[in-house]
N, C-alpha and C positions, 0 to 999 in steps of 0.2 A: 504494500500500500504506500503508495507515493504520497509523505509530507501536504501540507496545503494549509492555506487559512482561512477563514471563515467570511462572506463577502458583507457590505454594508450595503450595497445596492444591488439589484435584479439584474440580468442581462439577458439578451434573447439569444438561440442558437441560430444559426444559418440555415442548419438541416435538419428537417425533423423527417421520420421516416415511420410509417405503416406496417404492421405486419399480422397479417390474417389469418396467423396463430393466435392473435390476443382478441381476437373477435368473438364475444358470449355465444353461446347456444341458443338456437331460437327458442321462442318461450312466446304464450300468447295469454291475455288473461283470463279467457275462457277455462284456462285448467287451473288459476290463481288457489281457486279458494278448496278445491280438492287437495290441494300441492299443499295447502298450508298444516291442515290435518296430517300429514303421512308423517312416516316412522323410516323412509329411506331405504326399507326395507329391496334386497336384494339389487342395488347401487353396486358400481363398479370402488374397488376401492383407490382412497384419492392420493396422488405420487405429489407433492410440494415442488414442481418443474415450472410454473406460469403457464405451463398450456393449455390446459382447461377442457381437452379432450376426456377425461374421466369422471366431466361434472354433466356428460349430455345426458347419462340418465336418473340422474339425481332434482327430484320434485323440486319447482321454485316455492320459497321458502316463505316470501313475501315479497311484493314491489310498491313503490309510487303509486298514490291513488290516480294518479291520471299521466302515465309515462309522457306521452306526446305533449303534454303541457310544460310539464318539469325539467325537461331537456333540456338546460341551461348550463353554464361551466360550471364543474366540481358539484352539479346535483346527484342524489343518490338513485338510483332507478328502481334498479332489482339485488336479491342476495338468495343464495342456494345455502343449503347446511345439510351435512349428515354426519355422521361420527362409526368410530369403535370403539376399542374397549379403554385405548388410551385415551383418545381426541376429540374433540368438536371440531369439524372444519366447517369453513365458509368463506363462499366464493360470493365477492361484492363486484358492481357493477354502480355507476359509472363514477369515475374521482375525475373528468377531465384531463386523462393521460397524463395520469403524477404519478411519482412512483409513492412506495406505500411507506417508508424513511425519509421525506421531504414534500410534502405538500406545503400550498400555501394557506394554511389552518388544519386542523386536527381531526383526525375519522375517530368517535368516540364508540369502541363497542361496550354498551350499558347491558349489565347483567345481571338479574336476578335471580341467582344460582339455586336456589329451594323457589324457585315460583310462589313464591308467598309475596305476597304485595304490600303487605302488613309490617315485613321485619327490611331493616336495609334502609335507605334513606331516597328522597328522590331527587332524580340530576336531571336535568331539562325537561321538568314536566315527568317525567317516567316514575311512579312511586316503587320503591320497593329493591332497587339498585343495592348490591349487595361488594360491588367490583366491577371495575371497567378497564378495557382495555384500551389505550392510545395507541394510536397510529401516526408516526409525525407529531412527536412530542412537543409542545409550544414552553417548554420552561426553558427551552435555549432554544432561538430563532438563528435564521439566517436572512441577511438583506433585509431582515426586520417583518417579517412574515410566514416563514421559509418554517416551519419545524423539524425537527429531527430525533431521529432514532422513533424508538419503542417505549412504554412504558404498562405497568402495571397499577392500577392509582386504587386507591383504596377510598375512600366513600365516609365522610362525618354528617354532622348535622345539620352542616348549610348547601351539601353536597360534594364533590369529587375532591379528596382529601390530598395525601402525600402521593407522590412519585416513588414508585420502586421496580427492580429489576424485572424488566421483561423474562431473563432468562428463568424467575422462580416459575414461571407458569409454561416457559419452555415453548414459548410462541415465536412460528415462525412465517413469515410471508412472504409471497412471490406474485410476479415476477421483482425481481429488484430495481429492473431499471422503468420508467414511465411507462404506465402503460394505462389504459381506460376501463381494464378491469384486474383484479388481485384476487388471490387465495391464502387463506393463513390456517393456523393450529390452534389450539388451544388445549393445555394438558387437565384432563375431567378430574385427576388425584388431588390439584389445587394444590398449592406452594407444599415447599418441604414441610412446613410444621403444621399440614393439614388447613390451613383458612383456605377460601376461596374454592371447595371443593365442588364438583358441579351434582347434582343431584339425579333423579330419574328423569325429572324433566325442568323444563327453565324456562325462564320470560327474558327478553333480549331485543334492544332496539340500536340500531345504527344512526348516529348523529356527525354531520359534521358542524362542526363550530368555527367561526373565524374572529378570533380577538375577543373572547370569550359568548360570539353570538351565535344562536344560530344560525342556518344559511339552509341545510337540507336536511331532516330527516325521513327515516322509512317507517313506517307503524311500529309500536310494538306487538312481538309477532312470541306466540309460543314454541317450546321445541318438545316432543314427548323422546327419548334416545331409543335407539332400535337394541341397544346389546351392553353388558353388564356393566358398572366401571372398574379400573382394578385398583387395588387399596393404593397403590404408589405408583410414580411414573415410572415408565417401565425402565428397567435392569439390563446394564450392557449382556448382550447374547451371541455376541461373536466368536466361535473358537476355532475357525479357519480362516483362511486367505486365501482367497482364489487364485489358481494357479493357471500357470499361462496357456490357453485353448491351443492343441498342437498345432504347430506349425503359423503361429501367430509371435507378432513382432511386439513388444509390450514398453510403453513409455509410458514414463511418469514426469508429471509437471508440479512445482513447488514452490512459493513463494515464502524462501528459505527465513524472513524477521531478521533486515540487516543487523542490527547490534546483535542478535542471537548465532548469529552462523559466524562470528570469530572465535567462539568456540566449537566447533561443529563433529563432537565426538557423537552427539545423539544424532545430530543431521543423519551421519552414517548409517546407522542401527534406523533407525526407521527408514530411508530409501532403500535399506538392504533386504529388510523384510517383505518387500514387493517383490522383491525380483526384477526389477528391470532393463531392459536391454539399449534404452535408451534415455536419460535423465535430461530434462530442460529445468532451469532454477534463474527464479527472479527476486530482484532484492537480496543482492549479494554487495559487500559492504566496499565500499567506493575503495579501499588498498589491497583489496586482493592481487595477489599476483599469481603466474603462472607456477611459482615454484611451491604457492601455499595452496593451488587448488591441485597439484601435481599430490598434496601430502596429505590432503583428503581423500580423494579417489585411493592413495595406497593405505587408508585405513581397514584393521583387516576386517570388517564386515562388508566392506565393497570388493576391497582385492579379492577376496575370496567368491565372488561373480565373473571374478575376468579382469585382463589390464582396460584399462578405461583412457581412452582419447577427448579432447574437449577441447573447445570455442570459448574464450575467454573475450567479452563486448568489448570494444574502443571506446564504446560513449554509455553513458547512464549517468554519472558521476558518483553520487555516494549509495546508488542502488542500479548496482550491474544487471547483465543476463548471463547465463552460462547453456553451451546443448556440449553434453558427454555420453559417448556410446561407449559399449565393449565389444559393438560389430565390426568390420573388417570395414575401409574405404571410407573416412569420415575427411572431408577438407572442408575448408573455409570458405563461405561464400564470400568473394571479393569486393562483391557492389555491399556489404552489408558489415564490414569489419568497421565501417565508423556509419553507425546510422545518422544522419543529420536533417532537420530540417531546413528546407527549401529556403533560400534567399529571402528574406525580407518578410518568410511569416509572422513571425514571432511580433514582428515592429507592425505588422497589418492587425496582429490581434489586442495590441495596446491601445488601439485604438475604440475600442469595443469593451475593455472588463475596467471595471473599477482599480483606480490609485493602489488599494489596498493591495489588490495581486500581482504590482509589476514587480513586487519581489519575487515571485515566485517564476516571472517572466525571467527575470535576470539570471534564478538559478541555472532555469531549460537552457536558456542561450549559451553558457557555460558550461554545461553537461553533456547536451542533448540529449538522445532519445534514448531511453532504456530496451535496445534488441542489439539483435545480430542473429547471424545467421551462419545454419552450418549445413553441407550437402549428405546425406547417409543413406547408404543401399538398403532399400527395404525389400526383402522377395527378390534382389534383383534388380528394383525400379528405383533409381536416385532419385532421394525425395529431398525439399527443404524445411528443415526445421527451424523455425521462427518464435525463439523465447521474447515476451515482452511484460512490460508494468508500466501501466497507463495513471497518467494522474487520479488520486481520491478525490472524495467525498461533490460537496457541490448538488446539485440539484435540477431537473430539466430547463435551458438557458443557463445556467449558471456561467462563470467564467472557467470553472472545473470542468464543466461540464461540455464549453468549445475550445479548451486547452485539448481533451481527452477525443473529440472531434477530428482536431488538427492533429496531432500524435498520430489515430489512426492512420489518416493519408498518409502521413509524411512516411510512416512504414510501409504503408499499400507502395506506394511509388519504389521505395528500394526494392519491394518484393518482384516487382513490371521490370523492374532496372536488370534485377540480378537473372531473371525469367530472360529477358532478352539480348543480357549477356551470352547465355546459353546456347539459345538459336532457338529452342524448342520447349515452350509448356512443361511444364514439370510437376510432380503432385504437390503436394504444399502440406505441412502439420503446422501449424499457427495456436501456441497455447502461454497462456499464461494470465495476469493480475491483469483483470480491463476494467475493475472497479466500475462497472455498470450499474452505477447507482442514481442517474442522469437519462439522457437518450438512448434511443436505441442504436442510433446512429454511429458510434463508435465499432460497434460489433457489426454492423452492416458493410461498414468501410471495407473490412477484414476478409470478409466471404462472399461478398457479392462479387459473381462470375468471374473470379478466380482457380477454379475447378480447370483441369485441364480441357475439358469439354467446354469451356464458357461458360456452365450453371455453377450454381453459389458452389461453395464447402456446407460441409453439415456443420452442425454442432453435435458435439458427443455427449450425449447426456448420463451421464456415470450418476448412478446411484451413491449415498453416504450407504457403507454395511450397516446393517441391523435395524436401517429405518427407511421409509420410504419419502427422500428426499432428496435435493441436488443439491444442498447445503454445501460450501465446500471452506467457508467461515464462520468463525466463531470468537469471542473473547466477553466470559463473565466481568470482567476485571472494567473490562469497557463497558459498562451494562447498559447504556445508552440508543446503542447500537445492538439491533437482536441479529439472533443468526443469519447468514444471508450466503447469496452466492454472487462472489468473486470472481471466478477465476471457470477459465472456460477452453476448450479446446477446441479447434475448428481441423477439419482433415480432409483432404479430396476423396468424395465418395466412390466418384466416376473409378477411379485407380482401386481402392481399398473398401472391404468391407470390415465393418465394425465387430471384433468375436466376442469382445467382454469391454470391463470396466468397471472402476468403482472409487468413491471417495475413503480413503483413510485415514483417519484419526484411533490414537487408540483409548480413547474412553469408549468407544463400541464395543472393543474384547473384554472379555471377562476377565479380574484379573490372573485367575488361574493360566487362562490360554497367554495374556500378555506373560507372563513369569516368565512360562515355556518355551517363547521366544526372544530369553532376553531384553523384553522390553518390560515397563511398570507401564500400571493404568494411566496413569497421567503424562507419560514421556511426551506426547504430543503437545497439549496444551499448553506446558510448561516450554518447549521450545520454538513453535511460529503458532501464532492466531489462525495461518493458514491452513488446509487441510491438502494430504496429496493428493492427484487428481490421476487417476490411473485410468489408459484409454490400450486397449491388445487392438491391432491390425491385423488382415492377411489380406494379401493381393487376392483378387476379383478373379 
């Protein structure tokens, strides 16, 4: 995660961009008030990815008494819900393509966890508020509107009380970056010391607020749950690692927490315990050298995978990239050993973001761009591998947010550069920190028609083990900020089919299995916020 600071004024992006995966399920309200009654019963169950294909058979839950009216920016429309045994989900519609960490005012989910209207307090008109959850927390703004992160709020006598950790309820939401509609969790166990626990069924209304006003809400709607709850949120369950699908080529990408990886004896042990054949690492700390990452790779839990070759970036400044394989035929892409931005960007986008971030301008222009690039045989097919870490935080427009815009090109363009060095199309792996916490735009730069064949890249959507999510960040410590996904992989599909994948952290393993493997439950946590992002290929 790329440094930043926090802006005093809004700014618009240049590009905003569309995509008809974030498009809801059609819904009419002839089935409204049938939908509202249901129990979810025999619903597909729901993956936390933003794409909303596992919510088309899942009953609308409640909408807007008159949708065609209310159709205004950042009005509420529609919200779906079903659950299991750990969760409540629910998929909200429409916030005005914000993401669900930065609106401009707060999505308040109002909760009445025992459906008693009697106990609890009430918070915009709603009696009987028991715990609410914030979305785009308003107790630190940005550009003075702007909310941010997560929050847990608890409920007194005049209504919505303190702020507390998102992560005690273990709430998480998607998509991360803008979008016009979101899905999120809710843990039914209710915080570690039992308050906020959700009962058999519940009363729950969706409010947005700007500057503590109203602006949209949806009715409050009841929820009866279809399936038991269980006394605690659930207990790490992991005691394998998937091993690599024969004859498949296995990379792992990682955004290593620069001050943490100058010590990098745990780096080791955990990249070692994938197995992989190919390593890309971003946010590696601005004095690395080639003789200190030479003495990493010979540590013996990596040695003992194979001697290991690597790409050490020209430019990043105090948050490098690295791509390290132990396959045979790994060089340097040469359009890409100093990535830089184009002549006179940087001085065209000073023009556009507030006073407050030409600091951060000044850093880019003396660093540049956090990639580079290395060529490796996959199957046979030389492919390029393209580690990157795109600027944080910020918000859609933000000035973060058309830094992290501009970055993209500026690497699309060496990627064209290095492709046409070649003579010939080449497949492309493109993975790393794009902090897609803004537009969508940045990740669009990336894979649109790129593909050897001229169609996009995929994105690789790797599961976290043991839950079903694309989570691939996390830090309690930061509780501000709830879980989210980072860090993404893009890979020519035309060339390579996708055999596995998966997110690793090891708070998933139990600690018995983590022992086993030389690791402790915690090793992750304790060394990057980041999570590994493991993608297996095999040529087509």
């Amino acid at each position: 995660m790329r440094s930043s600071v926090l802006l005093v004024t809004a700014a618009t992006v240049a590009t905003s961009v569309s995509c008809a995966s974030l498009l809801p399920p059609a819904t009419t309200a002839a089935t409204t008030a049938a939908a509202r009654s249901a129990t979810s019963a025999g619903v597909a169950p729901i993956v936390l990815d933003g794409k909303f294909d596992d919510w088309t058979t899942t009953p609308l839950w409640v909408e807007a008494p008159s949708p065609s009216a209310t159709r205004t920016a950042r009005s509420l429309q529609r919200a779906w819900v079903t659950d299991d045994s750990a969760w409540w989900y629910l998929s909200v519609e429409n916030l005005d393509s914000a993401s669900a960490s930065a609106m401009p005012g707060t999505l308040h989910l109002l909760v009445d966890a025992d459906g008693d209207r009697a106990t609890g307090s009430t918070v915009f008109a709603m009696p009987g508020v028991d715990f609410a959850v914030d979305l785009s927390r308003t107790d630190k703004v940005q550009a003075g509107v702007y909310g941010t992160g997560a929050a847990l709020r608890t409920v007194g006598a005049t209504g919505l009380a303190g702020y507390q950790s998102a992560y005690d309820l273990n709430v998480v939401a998607m998509p991360t970056w803008s979008s016009p509609r979101l899905e999120m969790r809710v843990s039914r166990a209710g915080t570690p010391s039992g308050t906020t626990r959700l009962g058999t069924h519940l009363r729950a209304q969706l409010v947005f607020a700007e500057a503590g006003r109203v602006t949209s809400a949806l009715p409050v709607a009841s929820y009866a749950f279809r399936s038991a709850p269980v006394a605690a949120p659930p207990a790490p369950t992991v005691t394998a690692i998937p091993s690599v699908p024969p004859g498949s080529t296995r990379i792992a990408h990682w955004n290593v927490a620069e001050g943490s990886f100058r010590t990098p004896a745990r780096h080791a042990k955990l990249l070692a315990a994938v197995t992989p054949d190919v390593i890309m690492l971003d946010e590696v700390y601005s004095t690395i050298s080639d003789s200190s990452l030479t003495a990493f790779f010979a540590l013996p839990e990596l040695a003992a995978l194979g001697r290991w070759q690597f790409v050490l970036a020209g430019t990043g400044g105090r948050q490098k990239t690295v791509v390290a394989t132990r396959l045979n035929g790994l060089r340097a892409a040469e359009s890409m050993r100093r990535v830089e931005y184009p002549a006179g960007a940087l001085d065209s986008l000073r023009q556009l973001v507030p006073q407050a971030f030409t600091t951060v301008l000044d850093s880019e222009a003396a660093s540049q761009l956090s990639s580079t690039g290395a060529w490796i045989p996959i199957d046979g097919v030389e492919t390029l591998f393209v580690p990157l870490d795109l600027q944080s935080a910020g918000f859609h427009g933000s000035a973060q947010d058309q830094l992290r815009v501009l970055q993209s090109r500026a690497i699309r363009a060496h990627v064209l550069q290095e492709q046409s060095r070649r003579g010939t199309r080449a497949p492309l792996f493109i993975a790393g920190d794009f902090n897609a916490v803004g537009s969508y735009a940045p990740l669009h730069e990336l894979l649109h028609t790129l593909d050897v064949d001229g169609s996009d890249l995929a994105i690789a959507d790797a599961m976290r083990l043991g839950e079903r999510s694309v989570v691939t960040w996390a830090d309690p410590r930061a509780a501000q900020f709830a879980p989210g996904r980072l860090d993404f992989t893009l890979f020519s599909d035309a060339v390579f089919q996708r055999t596995g994948g998966f997110v690793f952290t090891t708070i998933d393993l139990t600690p018995a299995f983590a022992t086993s493997r030389g690791l402790s439950w915690d090793m992750s946590p304790t060394t990057s916020d980041h999570m590994i992002v493991v993608t297996d290929l095999k040529r087509r």
